[in-house]
C-alpha positions as CSV (number, residue, x, y, z in Angstrom):
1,X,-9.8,-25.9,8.4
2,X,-9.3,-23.2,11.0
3,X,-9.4,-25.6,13.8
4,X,-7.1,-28.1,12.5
5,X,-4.4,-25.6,11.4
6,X,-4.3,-23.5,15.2
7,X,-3.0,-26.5,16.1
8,X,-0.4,-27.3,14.3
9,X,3.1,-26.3,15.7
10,X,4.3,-22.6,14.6
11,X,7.2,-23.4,13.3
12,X,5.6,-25.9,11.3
13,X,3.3,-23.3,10.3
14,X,6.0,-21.5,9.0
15,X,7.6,-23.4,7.3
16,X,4.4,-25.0,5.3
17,X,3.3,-21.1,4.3
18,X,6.9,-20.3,3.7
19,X,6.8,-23.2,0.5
20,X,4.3,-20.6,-1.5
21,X,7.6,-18.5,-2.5
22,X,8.3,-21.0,-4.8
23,X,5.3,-21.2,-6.8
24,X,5.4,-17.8,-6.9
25,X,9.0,-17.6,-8.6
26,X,8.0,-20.4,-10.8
27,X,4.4,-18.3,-12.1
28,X,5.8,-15.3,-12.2
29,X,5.8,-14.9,-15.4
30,X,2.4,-16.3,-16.3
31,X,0.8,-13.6,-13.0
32,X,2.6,-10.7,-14.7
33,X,0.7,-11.7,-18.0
34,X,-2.5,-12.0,-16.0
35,X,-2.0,-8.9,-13.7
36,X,-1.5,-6.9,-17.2
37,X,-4.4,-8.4,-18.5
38,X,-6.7,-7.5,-15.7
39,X,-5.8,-4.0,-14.3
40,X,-3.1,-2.6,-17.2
41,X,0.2,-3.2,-15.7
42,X,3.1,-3.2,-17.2
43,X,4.6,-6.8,-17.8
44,X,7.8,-5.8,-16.1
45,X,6.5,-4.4,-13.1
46,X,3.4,-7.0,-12.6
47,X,6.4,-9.5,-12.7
48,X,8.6,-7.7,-10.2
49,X,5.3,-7.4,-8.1
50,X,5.0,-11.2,-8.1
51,X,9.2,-11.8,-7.1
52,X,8.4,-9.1,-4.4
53,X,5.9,-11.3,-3.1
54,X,8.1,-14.5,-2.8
55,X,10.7,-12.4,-1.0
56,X,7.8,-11.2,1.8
57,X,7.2,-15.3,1.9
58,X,10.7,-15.7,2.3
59,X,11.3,-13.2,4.9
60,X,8.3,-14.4,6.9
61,X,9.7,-17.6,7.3
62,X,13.1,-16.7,8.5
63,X,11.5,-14.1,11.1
64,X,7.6,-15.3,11.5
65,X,7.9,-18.5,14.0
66,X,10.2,-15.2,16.3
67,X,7.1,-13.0,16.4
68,X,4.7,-15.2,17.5
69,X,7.2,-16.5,20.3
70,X,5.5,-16.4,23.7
71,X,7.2,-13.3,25.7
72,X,7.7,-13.7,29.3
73,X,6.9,-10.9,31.7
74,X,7.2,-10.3,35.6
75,X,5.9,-12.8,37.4
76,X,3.2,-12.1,40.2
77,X,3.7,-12.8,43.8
78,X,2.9,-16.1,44.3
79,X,3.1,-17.5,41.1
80,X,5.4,-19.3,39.0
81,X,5.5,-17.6,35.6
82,X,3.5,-15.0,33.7
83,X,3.9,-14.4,30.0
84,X,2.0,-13.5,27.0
85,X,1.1,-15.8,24.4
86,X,-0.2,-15.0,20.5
87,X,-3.1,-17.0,19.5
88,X,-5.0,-16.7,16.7
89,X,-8.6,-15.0,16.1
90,X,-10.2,-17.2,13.6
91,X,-11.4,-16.7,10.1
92,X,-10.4,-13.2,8.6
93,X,-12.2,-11.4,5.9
94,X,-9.3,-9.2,3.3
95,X,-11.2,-7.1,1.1
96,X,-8.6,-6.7,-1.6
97,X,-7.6,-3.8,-4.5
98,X,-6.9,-3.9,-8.2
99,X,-3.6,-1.7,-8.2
100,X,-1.0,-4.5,-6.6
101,X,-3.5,-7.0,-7.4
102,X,-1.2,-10.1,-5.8
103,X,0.7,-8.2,-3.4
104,X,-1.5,-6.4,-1.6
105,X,-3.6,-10.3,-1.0
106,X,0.0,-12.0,-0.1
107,X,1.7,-9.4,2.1
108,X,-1.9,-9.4,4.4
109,X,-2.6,-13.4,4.1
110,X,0.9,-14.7,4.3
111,X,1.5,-13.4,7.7
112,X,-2.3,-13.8,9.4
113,X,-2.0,-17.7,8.1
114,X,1.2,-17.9,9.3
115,X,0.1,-17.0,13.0
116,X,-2.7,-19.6,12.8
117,X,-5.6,-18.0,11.3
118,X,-7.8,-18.7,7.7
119,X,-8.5,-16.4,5.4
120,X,-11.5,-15.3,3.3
121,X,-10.8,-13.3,0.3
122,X,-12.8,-11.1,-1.5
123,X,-10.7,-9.6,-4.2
124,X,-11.4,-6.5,-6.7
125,X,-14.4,-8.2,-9.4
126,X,-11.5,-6.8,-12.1
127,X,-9.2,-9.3,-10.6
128,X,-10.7,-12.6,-9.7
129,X,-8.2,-14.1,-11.8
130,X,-5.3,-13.3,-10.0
131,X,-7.1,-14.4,-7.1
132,X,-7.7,-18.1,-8.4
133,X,-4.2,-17.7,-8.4
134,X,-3.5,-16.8,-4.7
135,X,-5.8,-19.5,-3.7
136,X,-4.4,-22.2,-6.1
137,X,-1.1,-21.7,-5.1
138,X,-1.7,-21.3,-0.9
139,X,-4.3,-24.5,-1.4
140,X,-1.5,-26.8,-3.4
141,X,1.1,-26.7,-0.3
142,X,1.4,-30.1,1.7
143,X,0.3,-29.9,5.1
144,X,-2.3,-27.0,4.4
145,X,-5.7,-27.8,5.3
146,X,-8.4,-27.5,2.1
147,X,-10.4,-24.1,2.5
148,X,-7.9,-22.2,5.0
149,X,-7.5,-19.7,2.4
150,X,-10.7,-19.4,0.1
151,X,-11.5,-17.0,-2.6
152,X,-15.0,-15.4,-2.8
153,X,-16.6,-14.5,-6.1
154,X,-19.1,-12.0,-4.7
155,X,-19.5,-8.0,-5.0
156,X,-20.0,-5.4,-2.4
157,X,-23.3,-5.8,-1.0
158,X,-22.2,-9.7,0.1
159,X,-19.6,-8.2,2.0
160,X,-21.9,-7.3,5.2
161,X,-23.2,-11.0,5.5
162,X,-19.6,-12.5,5.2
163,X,-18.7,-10.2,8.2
164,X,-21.4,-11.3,10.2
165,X,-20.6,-14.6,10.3
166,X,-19.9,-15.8,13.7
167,X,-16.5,-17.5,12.4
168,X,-15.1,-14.5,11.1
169,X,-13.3,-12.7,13.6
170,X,-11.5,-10.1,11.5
171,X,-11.5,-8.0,8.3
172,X,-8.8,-6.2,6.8
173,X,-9.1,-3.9,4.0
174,X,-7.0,-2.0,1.1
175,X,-9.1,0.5,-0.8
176,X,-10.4,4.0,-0.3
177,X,-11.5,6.3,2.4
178,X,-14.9,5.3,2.2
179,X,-14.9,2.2,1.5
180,X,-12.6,2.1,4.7
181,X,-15.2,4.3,6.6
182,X,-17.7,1.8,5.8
183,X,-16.1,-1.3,7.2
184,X,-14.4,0.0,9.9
185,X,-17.7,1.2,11.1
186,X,-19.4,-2.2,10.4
187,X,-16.5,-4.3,12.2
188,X,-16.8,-1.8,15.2
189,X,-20.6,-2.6,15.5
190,X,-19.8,-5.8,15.3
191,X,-16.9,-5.8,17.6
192,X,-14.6,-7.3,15.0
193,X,-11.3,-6.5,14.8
194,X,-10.7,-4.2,11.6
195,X,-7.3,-3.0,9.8
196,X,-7.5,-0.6,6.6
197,X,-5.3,1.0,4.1
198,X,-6.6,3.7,2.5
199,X,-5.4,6.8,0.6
200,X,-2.3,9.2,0.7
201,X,-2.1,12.4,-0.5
202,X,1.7,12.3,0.3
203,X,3.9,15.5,0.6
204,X,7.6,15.4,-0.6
205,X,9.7,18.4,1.1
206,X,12.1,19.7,-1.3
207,X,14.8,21.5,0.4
208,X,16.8,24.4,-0.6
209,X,19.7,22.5,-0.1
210,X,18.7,19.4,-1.9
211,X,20.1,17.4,-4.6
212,X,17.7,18.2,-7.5
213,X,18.4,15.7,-9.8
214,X,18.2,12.7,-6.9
215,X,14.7,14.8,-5.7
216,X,13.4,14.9,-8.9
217,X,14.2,10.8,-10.4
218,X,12.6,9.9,-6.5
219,X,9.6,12.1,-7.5
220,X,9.1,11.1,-11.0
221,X,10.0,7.4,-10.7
222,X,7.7,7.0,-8.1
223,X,4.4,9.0,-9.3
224,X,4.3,7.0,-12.5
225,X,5.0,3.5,-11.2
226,X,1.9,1.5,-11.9
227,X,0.2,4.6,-13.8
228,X,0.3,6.7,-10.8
229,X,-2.4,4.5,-9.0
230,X,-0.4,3.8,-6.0
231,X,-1.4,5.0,-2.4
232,X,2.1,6.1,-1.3
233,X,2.6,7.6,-4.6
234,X,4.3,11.6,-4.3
235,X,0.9,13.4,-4.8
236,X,2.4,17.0,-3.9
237,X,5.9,17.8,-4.4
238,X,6.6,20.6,-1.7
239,X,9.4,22.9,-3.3
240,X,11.5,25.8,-1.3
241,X,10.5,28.7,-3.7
242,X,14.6,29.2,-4.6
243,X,15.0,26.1,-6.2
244,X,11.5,25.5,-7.7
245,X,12.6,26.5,-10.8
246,X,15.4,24.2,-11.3
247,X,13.5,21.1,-10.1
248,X,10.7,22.0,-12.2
249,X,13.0,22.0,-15.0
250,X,14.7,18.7,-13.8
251,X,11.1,17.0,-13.2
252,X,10.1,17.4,-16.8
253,X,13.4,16.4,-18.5
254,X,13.3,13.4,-16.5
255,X,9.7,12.9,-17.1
256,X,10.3,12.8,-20.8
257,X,12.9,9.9,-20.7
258,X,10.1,7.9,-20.1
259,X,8.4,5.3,-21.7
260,X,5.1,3.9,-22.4
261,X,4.6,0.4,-21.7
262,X,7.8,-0.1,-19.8
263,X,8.3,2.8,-17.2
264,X,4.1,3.4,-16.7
265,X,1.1,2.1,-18.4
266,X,-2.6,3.1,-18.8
267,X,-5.1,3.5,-16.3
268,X,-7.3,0.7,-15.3
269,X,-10.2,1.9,-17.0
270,X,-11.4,4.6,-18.8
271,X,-14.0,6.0,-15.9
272,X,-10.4,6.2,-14.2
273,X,-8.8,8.3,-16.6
274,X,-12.2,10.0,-16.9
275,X,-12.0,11.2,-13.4
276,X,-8.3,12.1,-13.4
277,X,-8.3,14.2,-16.5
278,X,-12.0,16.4,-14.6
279,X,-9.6,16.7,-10.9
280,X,-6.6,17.7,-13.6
281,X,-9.0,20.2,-15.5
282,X,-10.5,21.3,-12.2
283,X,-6.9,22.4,-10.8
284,X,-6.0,23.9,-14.3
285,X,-9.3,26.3,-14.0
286,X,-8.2,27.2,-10.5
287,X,-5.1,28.6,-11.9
288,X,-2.6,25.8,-11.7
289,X,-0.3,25.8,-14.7
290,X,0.4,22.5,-16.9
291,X,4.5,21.6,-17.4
292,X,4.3,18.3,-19.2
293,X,1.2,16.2,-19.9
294,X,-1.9,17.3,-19.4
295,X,-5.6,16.5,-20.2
296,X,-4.7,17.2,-24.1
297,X,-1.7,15.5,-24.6
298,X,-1.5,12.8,-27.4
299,X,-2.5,8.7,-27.2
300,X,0.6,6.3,-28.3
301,X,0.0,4.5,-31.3
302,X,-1.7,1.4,-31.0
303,X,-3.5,2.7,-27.7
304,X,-7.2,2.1,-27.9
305,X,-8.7,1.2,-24.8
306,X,-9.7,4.9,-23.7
307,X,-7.7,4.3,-20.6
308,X,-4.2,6.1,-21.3
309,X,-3.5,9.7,-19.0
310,X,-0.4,11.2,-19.8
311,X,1.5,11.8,-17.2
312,X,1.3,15.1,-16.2
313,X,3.4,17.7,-14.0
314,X,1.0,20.8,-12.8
315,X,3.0,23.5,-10.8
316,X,1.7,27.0,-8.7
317,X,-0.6,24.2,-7.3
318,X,-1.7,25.8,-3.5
319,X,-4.3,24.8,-0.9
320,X,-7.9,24.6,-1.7
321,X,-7.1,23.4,-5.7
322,X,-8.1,19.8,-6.2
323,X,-4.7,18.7,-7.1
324,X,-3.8,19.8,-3.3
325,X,-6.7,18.9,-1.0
326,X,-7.6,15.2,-2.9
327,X,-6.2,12.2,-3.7
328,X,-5.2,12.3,-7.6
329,X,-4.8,8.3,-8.4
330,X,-2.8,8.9,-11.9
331,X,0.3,9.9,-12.8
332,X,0.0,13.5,-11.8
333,X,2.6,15.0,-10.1
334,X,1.5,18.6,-8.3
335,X,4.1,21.1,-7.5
336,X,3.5,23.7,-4.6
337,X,5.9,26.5,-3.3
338,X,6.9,27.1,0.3
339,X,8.2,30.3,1.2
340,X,10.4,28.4,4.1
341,X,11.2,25.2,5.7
342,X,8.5,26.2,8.2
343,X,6.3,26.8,5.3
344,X,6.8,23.6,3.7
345,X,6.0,21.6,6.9
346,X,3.1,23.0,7.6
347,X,1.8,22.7,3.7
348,X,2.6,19.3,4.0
349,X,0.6,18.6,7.0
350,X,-2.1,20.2,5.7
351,X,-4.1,17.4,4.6
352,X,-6.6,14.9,6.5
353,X,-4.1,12.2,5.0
354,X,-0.8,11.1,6.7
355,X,0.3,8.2,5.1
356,X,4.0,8.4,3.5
357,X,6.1,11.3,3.3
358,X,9.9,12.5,2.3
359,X,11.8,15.2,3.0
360,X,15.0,15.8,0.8
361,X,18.0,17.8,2.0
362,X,22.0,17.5,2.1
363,X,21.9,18.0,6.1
364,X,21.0,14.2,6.9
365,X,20.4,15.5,10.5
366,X,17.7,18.2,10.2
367,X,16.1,15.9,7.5
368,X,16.4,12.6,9.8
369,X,14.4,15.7,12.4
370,X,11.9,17.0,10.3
371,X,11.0,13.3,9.1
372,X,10.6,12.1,12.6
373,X,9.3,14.8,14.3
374,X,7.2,17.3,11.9
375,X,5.7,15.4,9.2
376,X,2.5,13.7,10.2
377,X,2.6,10.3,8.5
378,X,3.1,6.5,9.4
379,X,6.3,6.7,6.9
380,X,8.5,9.2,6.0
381,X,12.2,9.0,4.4
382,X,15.6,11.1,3.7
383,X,16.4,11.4,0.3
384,X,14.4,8.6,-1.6
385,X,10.9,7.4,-2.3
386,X,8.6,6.0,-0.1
387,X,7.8,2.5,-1.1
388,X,6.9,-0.9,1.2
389,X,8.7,-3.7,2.3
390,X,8.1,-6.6,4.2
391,X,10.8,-5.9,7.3
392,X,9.4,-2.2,8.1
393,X,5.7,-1.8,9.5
394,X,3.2,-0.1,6.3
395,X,0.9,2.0,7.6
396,X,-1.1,5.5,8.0
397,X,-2.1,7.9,9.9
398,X,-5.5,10.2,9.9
399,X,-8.2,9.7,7.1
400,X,-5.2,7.1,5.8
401,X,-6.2,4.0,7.9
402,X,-5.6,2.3,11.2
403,X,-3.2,-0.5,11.9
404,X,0.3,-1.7,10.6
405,X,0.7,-4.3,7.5
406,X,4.3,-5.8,7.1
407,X,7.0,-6.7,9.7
408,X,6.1,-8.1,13.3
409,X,3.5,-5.4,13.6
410,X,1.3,-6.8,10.7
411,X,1.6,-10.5,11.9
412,X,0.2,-9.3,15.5
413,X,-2.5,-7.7,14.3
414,X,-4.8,-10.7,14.0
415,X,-4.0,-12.4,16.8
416,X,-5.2,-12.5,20.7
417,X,-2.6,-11.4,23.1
418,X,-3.2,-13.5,25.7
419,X,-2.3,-13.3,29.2
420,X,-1.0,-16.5,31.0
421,X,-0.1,-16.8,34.5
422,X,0.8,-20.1,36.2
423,X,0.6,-20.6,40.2
């Protein structure tokens, strides 16, 4: 299949992907159904996952056939033209999550097909149903060759053999740190190319002079989407000592608007909530105080499946609790006071991850500075939430993963950039 497809035009290419969007608006409904089946989520939000997805499709194949342009540079003496052309690798192995369980497979496959490649994937055992999915609907567009995009029913020790194959030239990867580790190591010995996504433990800079009650909806609304399992999720909310107060006050009221079912749902399983309640305890025992939430708080009616974690707000949270120095992948939001600006920067930087980041401040300048220039992370914002999108590059920094997913950057990364020169 991969031979066949490299050869078809790019544009064509494109275009041919670029039909997927509207299956996806016309199952939208029926994913959202599945998603919340499979991993817990919400209806609303699983179905807003799946329209986010035809809009990457879309925006792919206005700007795709662009990126993979050839790009002339300066020609040698003596020759007639030199330029730069992207060609694809081969087959590429995604090793997939359960937390965006269709858009973290479309936003990495849509693009790599797109510049000429096929793609093997091996999906989360918790969603091989939404998987079915990705491959039914990639598999039913005309002009797509059968088996360019296959999904593999196999678990984790299978992985190593898949890689090995001599056709598979790439593998990309969504998950955590050690599962990253892992592959990334295995790729290198292998000399594969390898891009992973792993965990945040992302630091929100709350600035004396910034609006509280935007700072606390952007902190709130975003650590409880999807239960709080989201990588680029607000894990520590960094708060100028002067105003910690008030935004701890404006955190909980908004936190108690809420509602289950709707604005958050459970956990994916109960080992899950098992293991955020014991990091929760851990930073309650280490003299963190508990706001809202907490290990205790009551089930809903109706909720039996041993998976639901209140969301909680912990504050007085410093370095060396758990709630600072891990990943917390719930609805936990952990609030730490800086003496300074200075302060807050360097709590914020104090973790081995560096994958979003926000700062929040009325003075759009120093804010636009510190988000640039002093917080370690592959994305940082003013004044909102950090969240992805398919025109701006998605991607970490430190124990948080190498290479870009999204925009041109994630449609190079599986391609060779190869060096042309005519005489």
């Amino acid at each position: 299949a991969f031979q066949e497809w490299r050869r078809v035009p790019t544009v064509e290419r494109v275009a041919r992907i670029g039909a997927v969007a509207e299956g996806l608006r016309a199952r939208a409904d029926e994913v959202a159904a599945l998603m919340c089946q499979e991993m817990g989520k919400p209806v609303s939000q699983g179905k807003a996952e799946v329209l986010k997805c035809a809009h990457l499709v879309d925006w792919y194949a206005e700007h795709g056939a662009g990126f993979l342009k050839d790009v002339d540079y300066p020609t040698l003496p003596g020759f007639r033209k030199s330029y730069v052309s992207y060609q694809p690798l081969g087959v590429i192995l995604s090793i997939m999550p359960w937390n965006f369980p269709m858009w973290q497979v479309m936003r990495m496959s849509v693009p790599t097909i797109m510049a000429g490649n096929a793609v093997l994937l091996k999906h989360a055992p918790n969603c091989f149903g939404t998987a079915a999915v990705c491959e039914e609907l990639l598999q039913s567009l005309p002009g797509v060759p059968q088996g360019l995009f296959r999904s593999l029913v196999i678990d984790v020790p299978q992985i190593s053999n898949v890689l090995e194959h001599p056709l598979v030239q790439g593998v990309a990867l969504t998950g955590s740190e050690g599962a990253g580790r892992i592959i990334g190591a295995k790729a290198g010995g292998l000399l594969k190319k390898a891009v992973v996504e792993l965990g945040g433990s992302d630091a929100y800079a709350i600035l004396a002079d910034a609006d509280l009650d935007a700072a606390a909806a952007a902190v709130v609304n975003a650590r409880i989407l999807n239960g709080g399992q989201v990588c680029v999720a607000p894990k520590r909310a960094i708060v100028l000592k002067s105003v910690k107060a008030a935004f701890e006050q404006k955190v909980v009221e908004n936190l108690a608007q809420k509602k289950y079912g709707v604005d958050f749902g459970p956990l994916v399983h109960s080992k899950a909530r098992q293991e955020v309640a014991k990091q929760v305890a851990d930073t309650q025992a280490a003299g963190a105080k508990v706001l809202a939430g907490g290990v205790d708080a009551p089930i809903p009616d109706g909720e039996t499946g041993g998976a639901f974690f209140a969301p909680t707000v912990l504050t007085d949270v410093k370095p060396g609790m758990v709630a600072f120095d891990n990943e917390i992948f719930g609805p936990v939001i952990a609030i730490i006071e800086a003496e300074s600006e200075a302060h807050a920067i360097k709590l914020a930087n104090r973790s081995p991850y560096g994958l979003g980041g926000a700062v929040f401040t009325q003075d759009l300048e120093k804010g636009e500075r510190i988000a640039k220039s002093e917080i370690e992370c592959g994305m940082c914002f003013v004044n909102d939430f950090v969240r992805s999108d398919p025109s701006l590059p998605f991607g970490g920094v430190k124990n948080s993963g190498l290479g870009r997913e999204c925009a041109a950057f994630g449609m190079l990364e599986f391609v060779n950039v190869k060096t042309i020169c005519v005489k």
